[in-house]
C-alpha positions as CSV (number, residue, x, y, z in Angstrom):
1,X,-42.0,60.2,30.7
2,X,-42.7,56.4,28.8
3,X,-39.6,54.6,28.8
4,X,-39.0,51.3,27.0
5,X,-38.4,47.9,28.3
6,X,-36.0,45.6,26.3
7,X,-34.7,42.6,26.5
8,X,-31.3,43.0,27.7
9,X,-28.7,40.6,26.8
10,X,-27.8,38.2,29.6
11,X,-25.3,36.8,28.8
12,X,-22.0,36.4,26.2
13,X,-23.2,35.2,22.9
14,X,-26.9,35.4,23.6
15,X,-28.7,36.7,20.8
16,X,-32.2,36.5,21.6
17,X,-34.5,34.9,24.7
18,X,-38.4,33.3,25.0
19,X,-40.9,35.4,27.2
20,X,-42.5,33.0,29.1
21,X,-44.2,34.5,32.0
22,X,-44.9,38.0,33.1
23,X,-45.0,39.1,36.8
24,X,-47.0,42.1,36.7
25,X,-49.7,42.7,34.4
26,X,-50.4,46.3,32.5
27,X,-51.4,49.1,34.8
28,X,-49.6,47.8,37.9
29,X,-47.3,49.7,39.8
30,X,-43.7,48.8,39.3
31,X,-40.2,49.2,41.2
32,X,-36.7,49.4,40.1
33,X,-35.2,46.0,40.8
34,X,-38.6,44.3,41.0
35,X,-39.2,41.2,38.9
36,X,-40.9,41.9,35.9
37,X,-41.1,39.1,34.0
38,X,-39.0,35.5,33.0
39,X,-37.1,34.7,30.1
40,X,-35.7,31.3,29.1
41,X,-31.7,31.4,27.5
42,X,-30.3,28.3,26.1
43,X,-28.3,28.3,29.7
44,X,-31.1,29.3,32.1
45,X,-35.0,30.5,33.4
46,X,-34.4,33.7,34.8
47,X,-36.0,36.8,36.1
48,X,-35.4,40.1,34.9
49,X,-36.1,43.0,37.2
50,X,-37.3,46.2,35.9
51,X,-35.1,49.5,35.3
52,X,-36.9,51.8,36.6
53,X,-40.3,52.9,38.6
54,X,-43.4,53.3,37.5
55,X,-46.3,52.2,35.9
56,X,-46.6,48.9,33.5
57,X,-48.5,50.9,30.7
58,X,-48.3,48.1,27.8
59,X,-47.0,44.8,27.3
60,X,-45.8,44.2,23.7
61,X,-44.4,41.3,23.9
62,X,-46.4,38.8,25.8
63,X,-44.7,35.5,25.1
64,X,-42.5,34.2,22.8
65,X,-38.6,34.2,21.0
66,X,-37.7,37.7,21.0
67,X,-34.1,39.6,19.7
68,X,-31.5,41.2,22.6
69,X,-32.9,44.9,21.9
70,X,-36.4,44.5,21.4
71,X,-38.7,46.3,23.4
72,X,-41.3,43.9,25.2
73,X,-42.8,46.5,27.3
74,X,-43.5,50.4,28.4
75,X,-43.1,51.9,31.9
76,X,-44.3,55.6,33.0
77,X,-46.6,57.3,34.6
78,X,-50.3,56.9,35.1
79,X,-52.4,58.3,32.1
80,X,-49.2,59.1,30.0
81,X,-49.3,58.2,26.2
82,X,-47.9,55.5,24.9
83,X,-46.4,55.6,21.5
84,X,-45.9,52.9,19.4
85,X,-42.7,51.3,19.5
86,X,-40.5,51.2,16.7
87,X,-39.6,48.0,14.6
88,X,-36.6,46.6,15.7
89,X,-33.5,46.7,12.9
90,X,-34.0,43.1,12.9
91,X,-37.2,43.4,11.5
92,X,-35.9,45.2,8.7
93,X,-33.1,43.1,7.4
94,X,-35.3,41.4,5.2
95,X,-37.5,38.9,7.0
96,X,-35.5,38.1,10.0
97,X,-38.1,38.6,12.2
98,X,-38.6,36.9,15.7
99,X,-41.9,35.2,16.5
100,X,-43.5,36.5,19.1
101,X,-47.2,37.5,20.6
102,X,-48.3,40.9,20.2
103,X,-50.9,42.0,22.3
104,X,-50.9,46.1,21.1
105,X,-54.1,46.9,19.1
106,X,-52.6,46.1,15.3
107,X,-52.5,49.0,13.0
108,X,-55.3,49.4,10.3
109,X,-54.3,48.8,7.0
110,X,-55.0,50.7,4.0
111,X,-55.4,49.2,0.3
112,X,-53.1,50.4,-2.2
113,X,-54.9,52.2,-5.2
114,X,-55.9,50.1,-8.4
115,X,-53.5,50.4,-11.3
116,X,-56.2,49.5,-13.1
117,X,-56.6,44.9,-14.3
118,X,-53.6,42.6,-14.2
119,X,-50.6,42.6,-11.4
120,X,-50.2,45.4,-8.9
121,X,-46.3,46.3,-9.2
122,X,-44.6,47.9,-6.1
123,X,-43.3,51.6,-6.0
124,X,-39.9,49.8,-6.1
125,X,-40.3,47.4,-8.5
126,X,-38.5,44.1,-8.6
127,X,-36.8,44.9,-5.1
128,X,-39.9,44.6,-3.2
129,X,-41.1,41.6,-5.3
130,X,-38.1,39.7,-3.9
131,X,-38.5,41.1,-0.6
132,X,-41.8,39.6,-0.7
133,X,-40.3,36.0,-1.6
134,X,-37.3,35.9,1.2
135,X,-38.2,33.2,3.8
136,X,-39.4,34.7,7.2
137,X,-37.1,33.3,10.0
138,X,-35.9,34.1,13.5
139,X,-32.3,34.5,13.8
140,X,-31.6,31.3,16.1
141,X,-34.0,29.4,13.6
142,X,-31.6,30.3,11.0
143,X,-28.7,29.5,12.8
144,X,-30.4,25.9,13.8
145,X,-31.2,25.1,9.9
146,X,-27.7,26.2,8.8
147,X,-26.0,23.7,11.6
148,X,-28.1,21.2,10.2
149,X,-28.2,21.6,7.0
150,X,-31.7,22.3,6.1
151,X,-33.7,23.9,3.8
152,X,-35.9,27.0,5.6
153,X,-38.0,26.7,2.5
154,X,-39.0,23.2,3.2
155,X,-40.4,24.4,6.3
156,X,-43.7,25.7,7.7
157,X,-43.4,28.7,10.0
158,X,-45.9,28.8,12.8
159,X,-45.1,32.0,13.8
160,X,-47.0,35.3,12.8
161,X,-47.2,36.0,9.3
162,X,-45.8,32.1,9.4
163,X,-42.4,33.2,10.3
164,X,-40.1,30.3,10.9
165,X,-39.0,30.2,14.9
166,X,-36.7,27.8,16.3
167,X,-39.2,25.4,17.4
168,X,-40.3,24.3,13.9
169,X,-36.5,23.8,13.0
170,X,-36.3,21.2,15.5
171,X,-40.0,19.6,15.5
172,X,-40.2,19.4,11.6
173,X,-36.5,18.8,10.9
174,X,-37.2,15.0,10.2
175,X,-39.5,16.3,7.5
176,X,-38.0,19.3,5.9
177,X,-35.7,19.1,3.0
178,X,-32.1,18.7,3.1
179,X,-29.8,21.7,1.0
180,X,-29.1,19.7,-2.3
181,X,-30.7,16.9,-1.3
182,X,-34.4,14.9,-2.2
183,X,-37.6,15.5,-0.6
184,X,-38.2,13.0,2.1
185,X,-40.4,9.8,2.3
186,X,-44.1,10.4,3.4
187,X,-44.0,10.5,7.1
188,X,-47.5,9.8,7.6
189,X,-47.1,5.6,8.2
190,X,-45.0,6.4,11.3
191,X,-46.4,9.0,12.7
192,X,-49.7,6.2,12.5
193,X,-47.2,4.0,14.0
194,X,-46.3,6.5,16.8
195,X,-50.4,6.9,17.7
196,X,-50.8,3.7,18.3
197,X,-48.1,3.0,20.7
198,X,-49.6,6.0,22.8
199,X,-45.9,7.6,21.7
200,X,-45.9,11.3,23.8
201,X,-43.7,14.0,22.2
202,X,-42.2,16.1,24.6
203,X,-41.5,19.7,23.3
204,X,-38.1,20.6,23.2
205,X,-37.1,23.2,26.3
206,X,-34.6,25.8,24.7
207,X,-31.9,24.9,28.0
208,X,-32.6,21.0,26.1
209,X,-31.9,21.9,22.6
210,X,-28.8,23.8,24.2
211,X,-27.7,20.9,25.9
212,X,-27.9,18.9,22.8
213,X,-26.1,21.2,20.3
214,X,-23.2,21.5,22.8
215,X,-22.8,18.0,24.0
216,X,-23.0,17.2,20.2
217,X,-20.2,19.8,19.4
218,X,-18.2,18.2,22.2
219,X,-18.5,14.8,20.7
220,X,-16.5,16.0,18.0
221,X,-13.5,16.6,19.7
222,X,-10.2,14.8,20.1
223,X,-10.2,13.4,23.7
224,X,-8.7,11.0,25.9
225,X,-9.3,9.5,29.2
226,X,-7.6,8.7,32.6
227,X,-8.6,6.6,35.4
228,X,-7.4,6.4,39.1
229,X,-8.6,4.4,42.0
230,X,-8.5,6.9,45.1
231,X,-8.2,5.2,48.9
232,X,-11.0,7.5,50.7
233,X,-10.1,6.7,54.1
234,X,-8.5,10.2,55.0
235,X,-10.9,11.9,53.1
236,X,-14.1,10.3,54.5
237,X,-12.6,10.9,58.2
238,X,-12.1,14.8,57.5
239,X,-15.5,15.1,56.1
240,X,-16.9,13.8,58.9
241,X,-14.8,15.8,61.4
242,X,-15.7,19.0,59.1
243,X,-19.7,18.3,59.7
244,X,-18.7,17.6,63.9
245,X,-17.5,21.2,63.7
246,X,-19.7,23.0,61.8
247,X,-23.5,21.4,62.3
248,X,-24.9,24.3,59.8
249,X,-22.9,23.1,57.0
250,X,-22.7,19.7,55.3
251,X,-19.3,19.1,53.9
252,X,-19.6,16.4,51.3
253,X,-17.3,14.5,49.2
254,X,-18.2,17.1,46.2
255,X,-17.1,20.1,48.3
256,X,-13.5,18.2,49.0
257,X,-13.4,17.5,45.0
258,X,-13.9,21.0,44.1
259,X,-11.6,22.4,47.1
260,X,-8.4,19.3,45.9
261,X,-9.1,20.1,42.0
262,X,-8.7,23.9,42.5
263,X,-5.4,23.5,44.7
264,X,-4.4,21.2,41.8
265,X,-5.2,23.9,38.7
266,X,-3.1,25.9,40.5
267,X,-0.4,23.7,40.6
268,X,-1.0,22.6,36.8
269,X,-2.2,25.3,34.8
270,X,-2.1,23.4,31.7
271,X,-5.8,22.3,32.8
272,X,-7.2,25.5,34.0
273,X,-6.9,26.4,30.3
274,X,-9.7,27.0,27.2
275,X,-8.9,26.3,23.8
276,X,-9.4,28.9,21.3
277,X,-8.2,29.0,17.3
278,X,-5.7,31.4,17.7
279,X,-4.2,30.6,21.6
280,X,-4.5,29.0,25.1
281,X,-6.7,30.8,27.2
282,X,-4.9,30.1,30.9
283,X,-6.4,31.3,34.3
284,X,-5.0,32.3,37.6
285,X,-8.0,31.1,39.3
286,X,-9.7,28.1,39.2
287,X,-13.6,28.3,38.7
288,X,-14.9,25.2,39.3
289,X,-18.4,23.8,37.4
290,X,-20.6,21.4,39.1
291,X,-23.0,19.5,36.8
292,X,-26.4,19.7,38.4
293,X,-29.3,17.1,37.5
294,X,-32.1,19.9,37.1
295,X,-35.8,19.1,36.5
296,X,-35.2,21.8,33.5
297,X,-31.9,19.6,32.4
298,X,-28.7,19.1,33.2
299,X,-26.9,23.0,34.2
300,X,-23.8,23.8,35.5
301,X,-23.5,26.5,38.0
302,X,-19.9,27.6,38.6
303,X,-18.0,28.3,42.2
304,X,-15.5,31.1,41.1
305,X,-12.1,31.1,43.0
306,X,-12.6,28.0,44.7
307,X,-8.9,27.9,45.7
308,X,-9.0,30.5,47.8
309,X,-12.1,29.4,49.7
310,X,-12.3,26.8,52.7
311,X,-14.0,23.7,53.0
312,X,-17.2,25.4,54.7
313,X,-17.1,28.3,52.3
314,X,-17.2,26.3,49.3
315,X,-19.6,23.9,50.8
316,X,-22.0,26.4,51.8
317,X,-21.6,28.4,48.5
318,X,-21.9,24.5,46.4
319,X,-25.6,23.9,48.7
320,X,-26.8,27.6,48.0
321,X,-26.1,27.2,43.9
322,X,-27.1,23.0,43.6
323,X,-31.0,24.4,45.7
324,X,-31.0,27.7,42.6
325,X,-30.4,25.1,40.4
326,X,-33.4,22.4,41.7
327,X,-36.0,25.1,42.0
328,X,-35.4,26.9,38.7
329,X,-34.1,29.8,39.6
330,X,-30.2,29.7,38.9
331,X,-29.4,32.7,36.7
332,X,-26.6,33.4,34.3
333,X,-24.2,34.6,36.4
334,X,-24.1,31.6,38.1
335,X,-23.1,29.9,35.2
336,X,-20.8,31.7,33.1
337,X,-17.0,31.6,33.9
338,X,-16.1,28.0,34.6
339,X,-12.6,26.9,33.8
340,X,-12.9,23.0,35.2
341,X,-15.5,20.8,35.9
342,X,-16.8,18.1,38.3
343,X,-19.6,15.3,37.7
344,X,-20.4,13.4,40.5
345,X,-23.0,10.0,40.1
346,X,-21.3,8.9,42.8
347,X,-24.6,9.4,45.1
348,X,-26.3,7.6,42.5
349,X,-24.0,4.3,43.1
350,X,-22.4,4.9,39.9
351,X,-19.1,2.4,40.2
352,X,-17.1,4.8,37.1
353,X,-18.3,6.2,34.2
354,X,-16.8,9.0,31.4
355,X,-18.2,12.6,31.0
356,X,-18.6,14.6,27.7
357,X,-16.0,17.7,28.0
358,X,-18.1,21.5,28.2
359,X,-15.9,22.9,26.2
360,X,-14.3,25.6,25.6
361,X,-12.8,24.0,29.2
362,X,-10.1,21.3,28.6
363,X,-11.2,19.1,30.5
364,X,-13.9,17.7,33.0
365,X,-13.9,14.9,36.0
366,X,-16.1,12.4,36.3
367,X,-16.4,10.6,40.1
368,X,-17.7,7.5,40.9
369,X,-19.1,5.8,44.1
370,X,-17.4,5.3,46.9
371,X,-16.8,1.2,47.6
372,X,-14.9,-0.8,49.7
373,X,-12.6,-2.9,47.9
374,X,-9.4,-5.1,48.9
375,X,-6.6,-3.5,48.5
376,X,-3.0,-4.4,49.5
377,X,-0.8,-2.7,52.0
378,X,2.2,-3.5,53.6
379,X,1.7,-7.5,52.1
380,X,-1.4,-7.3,53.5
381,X,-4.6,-7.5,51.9
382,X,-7.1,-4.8,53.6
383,X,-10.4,-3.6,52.9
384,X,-10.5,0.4,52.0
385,X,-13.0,3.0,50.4
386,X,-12.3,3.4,47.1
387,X,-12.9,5.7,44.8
388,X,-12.4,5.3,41.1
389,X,-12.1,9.4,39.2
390,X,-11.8,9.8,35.1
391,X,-10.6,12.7,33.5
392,X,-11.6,13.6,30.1
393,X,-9.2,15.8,28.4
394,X,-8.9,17.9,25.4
395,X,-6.0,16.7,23.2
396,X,-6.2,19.9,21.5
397,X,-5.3,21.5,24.7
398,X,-3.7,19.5,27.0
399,X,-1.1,16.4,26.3
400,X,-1.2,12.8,27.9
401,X,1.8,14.0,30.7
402,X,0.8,16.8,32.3
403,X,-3.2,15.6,32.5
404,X,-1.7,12.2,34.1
405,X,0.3,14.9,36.5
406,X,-3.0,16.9,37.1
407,X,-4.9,13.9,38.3
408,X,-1.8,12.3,40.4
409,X,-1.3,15.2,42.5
410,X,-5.9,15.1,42.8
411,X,-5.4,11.7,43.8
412,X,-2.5,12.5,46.2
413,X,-4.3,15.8,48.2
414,X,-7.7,13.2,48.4
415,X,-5.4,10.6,50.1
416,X,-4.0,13.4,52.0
417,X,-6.3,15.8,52.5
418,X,-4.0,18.4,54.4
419,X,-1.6,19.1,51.5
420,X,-4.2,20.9,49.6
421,X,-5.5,22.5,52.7
């Protein structure tokens, strides 16, 4: 018995995915659990294995932005028929259709009988006439053009049938025409301009135009910053010591961070906290994100209840999610369910710097190199690792005393590393 393959949805809020590779072609045998094909999210590549066994009978989606639902493919048994697949209610809602490559056979089509010279009216009249006239768009194309204000009419669709997809919101944006506004200038003189600079236009990944939208979003909120020096002395000897004792495992100063900022969310729960319109969202556990310089873009897989890991656990957990994330191959799981997060350029020699919020978390920390400085102790003036840590906060959220209280008592368990241990 055929049974249909759909694109499940992977995550909260995701409302449709791009096909971008298939792993088995039609008529191969197939597993339960085996990788079938990838899809990219706005979050993440990813693999997604196939429901059942059997037989990869047809392909109907080969490539392309596809709706949660959809069927992309058929599975049974050797010789069985396969039927075609039926439209998808998003395909039926008036044009908001997802681009996508077909490769079943199309269906033939049949001309309608002459009425005879002039206009051929529709058996439903004026309904279908407008029908005919509604703008052909994906969903997340819609969404895009409503965020920035454009006009899906002043837009060509590349799509099949020239439905609009995402990727002509954001390659033609500069061109199309804003809602109540004036057509724009003829961008023909720069785009000669562009040529002969040898200017390269690099398509826009979906985790990029994700990273954009959010980051943008984030910009918009009332924050603040604090800044503390920390003396790394204590914390650079028990690193060390932690890497004498266990050789498989390299502690680094990211492990400590993440292991001292969950003991502190526990302590100050104002900062394990979301914002939402109608209350605080506060966690018992503390979930840490660790921004990740990916060759797809910056992710941020998440190490879920980090305070009740050790040092070696979080360290060996941090090295298995940073090599996902590198290779391409971090899913959505490993990214979903952060409540605090940690950027680190300290590797980079980055002396301080501040770090856009991922909201909805209230609030991220942003570490710096490790330097030696003078410092003073005792009357004395000494030379000490130093480490200088911002927090960014969500006013909204969190107030200026207890996110100066947060960070004091991160400052104090990196000074002294056994408090938080």
């Amino acid at each position: 018995m055929t049974s249909e393959v759909k694109l499940p949805r992977l995550g909260q809020g995701m409302e449709s995915g791009t096909i971008v590779k298939w792993l088995k072609a039609e008529g191969d045998r197939v597993e339960k659990g085996e990788p079938l094909y990838e899809v990219d999210t706005e979050k993440a590549t990813q693999e997604v294995e196939a429901e059942q066994s059997g037989v990869l009978l047809r392909i109907t989606v080969a490539s392309g932005e596809v709706p949660v639902g959809r069927t992309v493919a058929v599975i049974g048994e050797q010789g069985e028929t396969v039927a075609e697949p039926p439209p998808h209610p998003a395909e039926l809602n008036g044009g908001a259709e997802i681009s996508a490559t077909q490769v079943s056979q199309p269906r033939p089509v049949h001309p309608a009988p002459s009425r005879g010279l002039g206009a051929v009216v529709g058996e439903d009249g004026p309904e279908a006439a407008l029908a005919a006239e509604r703008v052909k768009a994906s969903p997340l194309a819609r969404r895009l053009a409503a965020e920035r204000g454009i006009e899906l009419r002043g837009l060509r669709g590349s799509g099949p049938d020239g439905r609009i997809i995402a990727e002509d919101v954001e390659r033609d944006a500069s061109r199309a025409v804003p809602v109540g506004g004036s057509p724009p200038r003829d961008p023909r003189p720069a785009a000669r301009a562009a040529e002969a600079d040898a200017v390269e236009a690099v398509p826009l990944t979906p985790i990029r135009r994700a990273i954009a939208r959010r980051l943008t979003a984030a910009s918009q909120l009332p924050v603040f910053q604090l800044t503390v020096s920390v003396d790394m002395t204590a914390a650079n000897a028990l690193i060390d010591r932690s890497r004498e004792l266990n050789p498989g495992v390299r502690v680094t100063v990211t492990d400590l961070l993440a292991k001292v900022c969950a003991s502190a969310l526990v302590r100050h729960g104002e900062l394990n906290t979301q914002f939402t319109d109608d209350a605080l969202i506060r966690f018992a556990s503390a979930n840490i994100g660790l921004a990740v310089a990916a060759p797809q873009g910056l992710v941020v897989p998440v190490i879920a209840s980090v305070e009740r890991l050790s040092l070696v656990e979080v360290s060996s957990r941090r090295a298995q999610l940073v090599a996902r994330a590198r290779e391409g191959r971090v899913s959505q799981e490993d990214l979903e369910g952060g409540t605090f997060t940690i950027s680190n350029l300290g590797m980079y020699g980055i002396e301080q710097f501040v770090a856009v919020l991922n909201p909805p978390q209230a609030a991220i920390l942003a570490v710096g190199a490790t330097l030696e400085h003078p410092v003073v102790r005792a009357g004395a003036v000494v030379v000490a690792p130093m480490m200088a840590m911002t927090l960014t906060v969500d006013h909204r959220a969190v107030d200026g005393g207890p996110a100066a209280e947060f960070l004091r008592t991160v400052k104090t368990f990196l000074e002294d590393p056994a408090l938080a241990l």
